[in-house]
Structure formats: C-alpha cells, structure tokens
N, C-alpha and C positions, 0 to 999 in steps of 0.2 A: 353699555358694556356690563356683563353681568361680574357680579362680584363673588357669587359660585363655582365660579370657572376659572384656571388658571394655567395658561399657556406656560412649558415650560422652556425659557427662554433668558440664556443668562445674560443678555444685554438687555433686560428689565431691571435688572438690580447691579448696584456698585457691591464689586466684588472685594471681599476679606482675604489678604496678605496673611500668613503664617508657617511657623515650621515644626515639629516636632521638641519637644525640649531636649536641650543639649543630651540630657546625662541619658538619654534613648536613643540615639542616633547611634548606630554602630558604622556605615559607611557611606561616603558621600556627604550632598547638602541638598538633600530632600526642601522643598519649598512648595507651598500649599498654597490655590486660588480656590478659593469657597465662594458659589454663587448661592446664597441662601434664600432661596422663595415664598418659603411657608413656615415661619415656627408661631405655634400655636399649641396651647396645651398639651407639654410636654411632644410633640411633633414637629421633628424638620426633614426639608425635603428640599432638593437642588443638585446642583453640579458639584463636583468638587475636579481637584488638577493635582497631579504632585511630581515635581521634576525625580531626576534619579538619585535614590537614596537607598539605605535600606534605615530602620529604628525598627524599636519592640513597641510592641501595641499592647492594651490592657482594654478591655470594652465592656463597661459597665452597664450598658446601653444596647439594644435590639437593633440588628440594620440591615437593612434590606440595600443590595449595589448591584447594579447593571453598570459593565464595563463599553465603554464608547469607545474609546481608543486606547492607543499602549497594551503594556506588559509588564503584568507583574506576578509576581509571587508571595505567597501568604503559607508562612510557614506556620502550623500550629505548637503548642507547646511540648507534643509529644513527639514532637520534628516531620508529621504528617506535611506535606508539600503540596498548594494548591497552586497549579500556574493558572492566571485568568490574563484573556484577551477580548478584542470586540466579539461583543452577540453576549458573553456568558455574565450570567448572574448568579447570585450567592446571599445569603445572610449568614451574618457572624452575629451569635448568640451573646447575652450576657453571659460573662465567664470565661469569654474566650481570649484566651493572651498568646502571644506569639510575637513573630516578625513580618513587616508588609517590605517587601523589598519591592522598587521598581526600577525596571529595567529599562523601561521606554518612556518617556511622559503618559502617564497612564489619564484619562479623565473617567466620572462618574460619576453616573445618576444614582441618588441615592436619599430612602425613606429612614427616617433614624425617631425610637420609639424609648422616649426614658420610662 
C-alpha cells in the first residue's frame, strides 16, 4: 500500500465531536463531526458534518470546501448571502468573518491552509 496515496474515506479515521463556542452560536445546536485525514505542515484535509444551527465564523485560515450534501448559508460580513448545496464549491479567505448558518445537515470536503 503506498503511503502517497490517500483515499478519502471517513471510516479510515475516528472521527472528532465538537460545536461552535457558546458566545458564537446565534441559533440552534449546531454540532460538528470532523473526519481529519491529513494534517501535516500546517495542512488539513477531510470531511466535516454540522447539524442545524446558525454561529459567527472568524477564519484566520485559507479553505478550500466542496459541499456533499445539505444546505447552507454563509452570510459575509457585509451581509453578502452565499447559499451552498451538493456539487458547489467555494473557499473562504483569511479575513473572512461572517455567519455559516445550516439548514440541512450540510457535509464537507475540505482543504484548510494556515
């Protein structure tokens, strides 16, 4: 098995429990399953989950996400309105702060670059 290659597949890894911190949550109980595949200098890449909620986002961080399933919405800070569903993809820059509200259990693939 090569050690170059890496299938992404979230039942290769025990998946990470979390939620958003309280004082960010504006509605709902958002709760997060992070399949993490690859961190490696300064690089991760995997699945993520997050039940319906909405909280404020702050992204210090480069990220690359392909939406699999769900529905959501990512409002920017200038109340610009992105809905994303399966097939669409997007990265949110450093600097970008806003609200991820989800609608549907949303999943996604996702490259994240500190």
């Amino acid at each position: 098995m090569s050690t170059l290659f890496l299938t992404v597949d979230p039942g290769a890894v025990t998946p990470e429990h979390d939620a958003p911190p309280p004082d960010r949550v504006i509605s709902g109980d958002p709760r997060f399953t992070t399949w993490n595949l690859e961190e490696r200098d300064g690089l991760y890449a995997g699945i993520w989950e997050c039940t319906p909620g909405a909280w404020r986002i702050s992204y210090d961080e480069w990220e690359y996400c392909r939406i699999l399933k769900g529905r959501s919405i990512i409002t920017a800070g200038d109340g610009t309105r992105h809905q994303v569903g399966p097939g669409d993809s997007f990265i949110l820059r450093p600097g970008f702060k806003g609200i991820w509200e989800v609608l549907e259990t949303t999943r996604k693939e996702y490259v994240i670059r500190l």
